[in-house]
N, C-alpha and C positions, 0 to 999 in steps of 0.2 A: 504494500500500500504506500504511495506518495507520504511524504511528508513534508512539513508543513514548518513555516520559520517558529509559529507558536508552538508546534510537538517540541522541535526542538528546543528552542529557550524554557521552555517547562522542564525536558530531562535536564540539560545543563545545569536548574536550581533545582532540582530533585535530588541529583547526583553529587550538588556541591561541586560542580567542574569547576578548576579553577583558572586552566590553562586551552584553550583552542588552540588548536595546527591546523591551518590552512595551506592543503597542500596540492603541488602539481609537478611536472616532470621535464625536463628540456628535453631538448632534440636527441640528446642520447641516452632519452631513458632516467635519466636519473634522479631519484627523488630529493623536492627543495619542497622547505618549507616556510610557512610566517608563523610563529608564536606569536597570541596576543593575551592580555590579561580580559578576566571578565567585564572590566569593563567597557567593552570592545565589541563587546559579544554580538551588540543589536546590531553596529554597523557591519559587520564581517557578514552577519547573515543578510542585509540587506546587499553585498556585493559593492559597500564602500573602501575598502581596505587597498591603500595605491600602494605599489611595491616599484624599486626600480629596475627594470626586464635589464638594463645596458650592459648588465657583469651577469648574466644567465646565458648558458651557453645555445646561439640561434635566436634569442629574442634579442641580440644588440641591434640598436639604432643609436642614433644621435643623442647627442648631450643633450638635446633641445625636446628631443620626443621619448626620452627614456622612461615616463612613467606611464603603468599599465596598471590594471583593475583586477582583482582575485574574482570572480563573479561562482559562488558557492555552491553543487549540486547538490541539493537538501538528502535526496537517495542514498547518498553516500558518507553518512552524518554515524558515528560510531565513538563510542567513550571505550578508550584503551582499557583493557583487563590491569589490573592493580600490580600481576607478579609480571607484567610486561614492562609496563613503565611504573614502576617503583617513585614515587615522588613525596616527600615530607611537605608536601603544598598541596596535595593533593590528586584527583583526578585530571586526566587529559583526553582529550576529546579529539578529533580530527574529520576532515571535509576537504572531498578535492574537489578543487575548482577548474573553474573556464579562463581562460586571462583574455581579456577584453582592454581596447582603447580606452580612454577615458572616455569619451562621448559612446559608449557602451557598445559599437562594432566590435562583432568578436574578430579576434587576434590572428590572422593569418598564420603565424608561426608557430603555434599552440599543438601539440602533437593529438592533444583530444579531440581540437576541433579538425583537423586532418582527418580521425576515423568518424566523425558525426557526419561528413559531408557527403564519404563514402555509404555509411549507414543510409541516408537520406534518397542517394541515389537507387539503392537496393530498395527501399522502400515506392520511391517514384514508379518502380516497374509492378508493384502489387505486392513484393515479398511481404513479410512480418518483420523478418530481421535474421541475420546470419547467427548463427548457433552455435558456442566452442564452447566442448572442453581441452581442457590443456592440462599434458602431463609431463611436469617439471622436476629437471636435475638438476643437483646439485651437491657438490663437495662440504662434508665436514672436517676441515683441518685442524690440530690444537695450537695452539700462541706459545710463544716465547714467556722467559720468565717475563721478556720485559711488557710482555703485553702484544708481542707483531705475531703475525701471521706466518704460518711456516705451511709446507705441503707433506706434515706429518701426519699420519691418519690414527685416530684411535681406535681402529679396526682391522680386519684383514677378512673381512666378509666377502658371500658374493652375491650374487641375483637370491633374491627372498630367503636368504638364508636368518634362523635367527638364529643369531652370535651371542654369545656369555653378554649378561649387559654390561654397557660400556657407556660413557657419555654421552657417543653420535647415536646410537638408540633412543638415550632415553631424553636429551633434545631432541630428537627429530618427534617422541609420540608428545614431548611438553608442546613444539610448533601446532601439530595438530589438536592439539587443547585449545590455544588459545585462537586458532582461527575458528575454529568451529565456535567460539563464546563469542568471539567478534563478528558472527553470520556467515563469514565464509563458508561454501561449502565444499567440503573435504570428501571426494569420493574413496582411497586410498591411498595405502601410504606403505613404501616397503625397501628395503636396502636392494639399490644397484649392482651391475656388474661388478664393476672395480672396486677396489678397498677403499674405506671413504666416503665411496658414492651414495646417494640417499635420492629416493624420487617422492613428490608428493602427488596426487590429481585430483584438482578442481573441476566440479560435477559441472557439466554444460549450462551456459546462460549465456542471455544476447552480447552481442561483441564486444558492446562499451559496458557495460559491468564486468566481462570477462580480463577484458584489460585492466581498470580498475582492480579486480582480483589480484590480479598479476605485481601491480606496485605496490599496494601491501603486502602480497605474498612477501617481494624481497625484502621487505623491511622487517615483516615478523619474523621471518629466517634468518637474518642477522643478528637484530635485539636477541634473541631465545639464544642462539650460539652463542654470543656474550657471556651472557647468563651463564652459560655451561664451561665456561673458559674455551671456547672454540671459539672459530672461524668459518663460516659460512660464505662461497663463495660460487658464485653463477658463472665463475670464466669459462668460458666452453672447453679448453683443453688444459687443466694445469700440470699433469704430468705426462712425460712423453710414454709411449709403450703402453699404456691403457686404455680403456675406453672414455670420450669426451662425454658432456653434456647437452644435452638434446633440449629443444622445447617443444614438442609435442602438441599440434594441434589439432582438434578431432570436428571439423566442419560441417555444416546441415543449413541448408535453407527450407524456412517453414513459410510458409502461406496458406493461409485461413487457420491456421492453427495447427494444420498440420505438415508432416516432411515432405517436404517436395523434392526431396531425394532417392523418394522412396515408388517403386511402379509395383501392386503387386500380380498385374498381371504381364508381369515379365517373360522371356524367354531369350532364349541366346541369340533368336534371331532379329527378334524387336528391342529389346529391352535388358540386355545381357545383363546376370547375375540380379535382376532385379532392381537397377538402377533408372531412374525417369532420364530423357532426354535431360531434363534441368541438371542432374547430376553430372550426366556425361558431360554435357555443355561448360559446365564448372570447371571442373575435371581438366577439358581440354585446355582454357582460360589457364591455370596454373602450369599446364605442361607447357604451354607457349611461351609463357610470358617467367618463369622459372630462374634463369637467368639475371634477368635484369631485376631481381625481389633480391639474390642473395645479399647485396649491399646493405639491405635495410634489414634481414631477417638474420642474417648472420655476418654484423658489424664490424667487427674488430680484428686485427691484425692474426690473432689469435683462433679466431674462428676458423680458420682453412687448418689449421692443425687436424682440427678433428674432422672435417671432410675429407681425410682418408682409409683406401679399400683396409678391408679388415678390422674396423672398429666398427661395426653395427650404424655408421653414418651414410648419410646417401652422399655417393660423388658424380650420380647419371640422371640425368632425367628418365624417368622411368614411372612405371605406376603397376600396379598390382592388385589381386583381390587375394593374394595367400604369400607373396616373400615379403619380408620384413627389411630387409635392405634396397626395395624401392622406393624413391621419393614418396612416391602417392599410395597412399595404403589403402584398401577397402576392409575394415574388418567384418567378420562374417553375419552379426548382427542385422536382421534386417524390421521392418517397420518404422516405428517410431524414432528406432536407435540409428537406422542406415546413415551413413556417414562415411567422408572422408578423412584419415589421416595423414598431414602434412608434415613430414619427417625432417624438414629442412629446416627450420628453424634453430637457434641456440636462445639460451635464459639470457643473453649480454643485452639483447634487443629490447629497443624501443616496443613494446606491445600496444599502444598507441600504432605507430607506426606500422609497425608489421601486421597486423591487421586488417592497417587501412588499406594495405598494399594486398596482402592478402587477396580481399575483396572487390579492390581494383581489376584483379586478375581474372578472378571468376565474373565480374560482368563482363569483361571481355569478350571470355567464352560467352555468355549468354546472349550479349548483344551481335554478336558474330555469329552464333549456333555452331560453334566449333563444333568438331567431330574429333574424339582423342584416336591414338594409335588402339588396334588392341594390345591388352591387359596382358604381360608376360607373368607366364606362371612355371618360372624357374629361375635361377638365380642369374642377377643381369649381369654377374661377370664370367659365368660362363656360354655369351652368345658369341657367336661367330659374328664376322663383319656386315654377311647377310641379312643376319638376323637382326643388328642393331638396325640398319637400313629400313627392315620393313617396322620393327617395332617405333622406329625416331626415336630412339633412344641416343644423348648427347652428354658431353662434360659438361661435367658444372664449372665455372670459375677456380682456380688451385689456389690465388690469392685475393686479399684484399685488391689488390693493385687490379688485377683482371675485373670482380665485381665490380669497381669501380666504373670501369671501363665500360661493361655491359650495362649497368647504370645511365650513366651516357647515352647509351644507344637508345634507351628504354623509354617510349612515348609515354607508354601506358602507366607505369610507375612515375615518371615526372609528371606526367596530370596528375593523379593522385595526391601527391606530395603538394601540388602546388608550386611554386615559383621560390617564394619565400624559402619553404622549408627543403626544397633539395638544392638548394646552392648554397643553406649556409652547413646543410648535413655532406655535401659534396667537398667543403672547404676543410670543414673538420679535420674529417677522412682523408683529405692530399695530408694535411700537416701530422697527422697521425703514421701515415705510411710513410712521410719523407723520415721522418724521425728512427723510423724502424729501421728503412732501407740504409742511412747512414752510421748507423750504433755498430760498435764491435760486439759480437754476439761471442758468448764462454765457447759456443760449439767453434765459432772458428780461433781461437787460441788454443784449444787442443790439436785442432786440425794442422795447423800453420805454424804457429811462434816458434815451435823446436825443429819443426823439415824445413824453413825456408828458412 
């Protein structure tokens, strides 16, 4: 049910809140906030609260135009659990917002409004709204005395093993405590491949609540590893020789209330594995446009590490109804649940972003009526040349540098993006890769320093 600025100022003195966060995310993902005291409360929930956007990274402008507006989604109105944020002042509250001009136009640059616009468009063609659950990895490491972060694990588990309790267990079931009190909903929870590793999955809901899921998720997964003397971290690849992290999106589009991904009078000849044209059409939208998404869905320098063969990540364009190392996944579920899962993404990304591009993609297809390849039902590294030929099956990007690149090329993902948002997410990303490409890296001083 909606709520209301009086529900909420009611719980706020109910609760004794005494601290609000108003919060939202830059261009890459990251969550910022504004603390304000209660006395503040009325205007923050009225969307009067100006912040200066000029030192946020993607909302800079001018000295002259750097103030912007927090503008409040009441839906997303939550008082922190008491063993998350600990406070001798009391309760804290939090609200993400919209960031708006001051004359109250929303914010071109604002990574929310980026997936609203796409939402909006899905909506324009009759949809309800696109439908994700997301199932999220992530590393438990433990800290130095002095407090840093190390890629020590205090495990040696593996896929749903349960291990003698150890800390990253029993943080990871304390994570799932407090999201499930704070409404999230927690479909399961279970220790990864690698030593370390830990997944949680968020039950499906519309896209902009699903992202919203997603920037608390990293926030309560950090706070609770604290707590635990660990380290919590969503790098996609932090140690070489194991398996990376994934983020995991599991897609549906509903109309009239129900999947329209769903055909149940399927057959292989009309409707293969039971999937509607609307699905395939999806479907194809993503295989096509695949390339030019990785920049935004798998960000960072760091992120092609783990797009390599032999660690459970996709490195082809490919799609499937039964291998697990195809980009496109069809799980076997069918009705309500039919659905695609999107294997390409990492936890580093903007989910704002990746979303919006996401969705970009799949109207594509839909506005095109793409027709995908068929569905390869055996493992896509061992097909013959032929075979890739007929399935179109292709690499993916190997670097940041190359996403970039495809990026670029990429109509359909810079509409999405907008103007604003992909040249100052394009700028980032040059200064991020120059950076890299110039560093002396440990691997080449073992390689080098003593032979030459």
């Amino acid at each position: 049910m909606a709520r209301s600025k009086q529900d909420i100022l009611q719980e706020l003195k109910d609760r004794r809140v005494r601290f609000l966060r108003l919060q939202f995310t830059d261009i890459l993902g990251l969550n910022k906030v504004v603390e304000l005291p209660a006395n503040q409360f009325e205007k923050a929930l009225d969307g009067e609260i100006v912040f200066d956007g000029s030192s946020i990274e993607g909302f800079g402008r001018s000295e002259e135009e750097s103030d912007m507006l927090l503008r409040p989604d009441y839906n997303t109105f939550v008082v922190y659990p008491e063993d998350l944020e600990p406070s001798p002042q009391g309760p804290i509250a939090r609200l993400i917002c919209d960031i708006a001009y001051p004359d109250g136009k929303p914010f071109e640059g604002d990574p929310r409004q980026v997936l609203k616009r796409q939402i909006e468009r899905l909506q324009n063609r009759g949809f309800d709204n696109l439908y994700v659950g997301s199932e999220v990895e992530f590393f438990l490491f433990t800290r130095s005395p002095e407090g840093n972060p190390t890629i020590h694990t205090p495990d040696r588990a593996g896929y749903f093993d349960l291990a003698p309790t150890d800390r990253g267990e029993v943080a990871r079931r304390a994570m799932v405590d407090i999201l499930h009190r704070m409404g999230l909903p927690v479909e399961a929870a279970h220790h990864e491949g690698a030593p370390g590793q830990h997944e949680i999955d968020l039950k499906h809901t519309h896209a902009l609540e699903a992202a919203d899921f997603l920037a608390t998720f990293k926030f309560v997964a950090k706070r609770v590893a604290i707590h635990h003397g660990l380290h919590a971290t969503f790098m996609p690849k932090p140690i070489a020789g194991i398996n990376g992290s994934g983020l995991h999106f599991h897609l549906s589009l509903f109309k009239g209330g129900e999947n329209a991904f769903f055909e149940p009078r399927g057959s292989l000849e009309a409707w293969p594995h039971q999937l509607s044209p609307t699905a395939l059409q999806f479907i194809a939208g993503l295989f096509e446009q695949a390339e030019g998404l990785a920049a935004i869905t798998n960000p960072l320098v760091n992120s092609y590490k783990r797009l390599t063969p032999g660690y459970e990540a996709p490195t082809m364009v490919a799609w499937s109804v039964s291998h697990r190392n195809a980009m496109i996944r069809i799980p076997k579920r069918r009705g309500p649940s039919t659905r695609a899962e999107f294997r390409l993404p990492d936890p580093a990304c903007n989910p704002y972003l990746a979303l919006a591009v996401i969705l970009a993609a799949g109207l594509y297809g839909l506005e095109n009526r793409l027709t995908p390849p068929p569905p390869i039902e055996r493992d896509v590294y061992d097909l013959s040349v032929r075979d890739r030929r007929k399935y179109r099956v292709s690499e993916m990007p190997g670097t940041l540098r190359e996403a970039l690149e495809a990026l670029q090329k990429n109509r359909v993902v810079r509409e999405a993006l907008g103007d604003r948002v992909y040249k100052d997410f394009l700028q980032a990303k040059r200064v991020e890769w120059g950076s890299y490409r110039t560093a002396v890296h440990q691997w080449e001083l073992e390689q080098y320093l003593a032979e030459y």
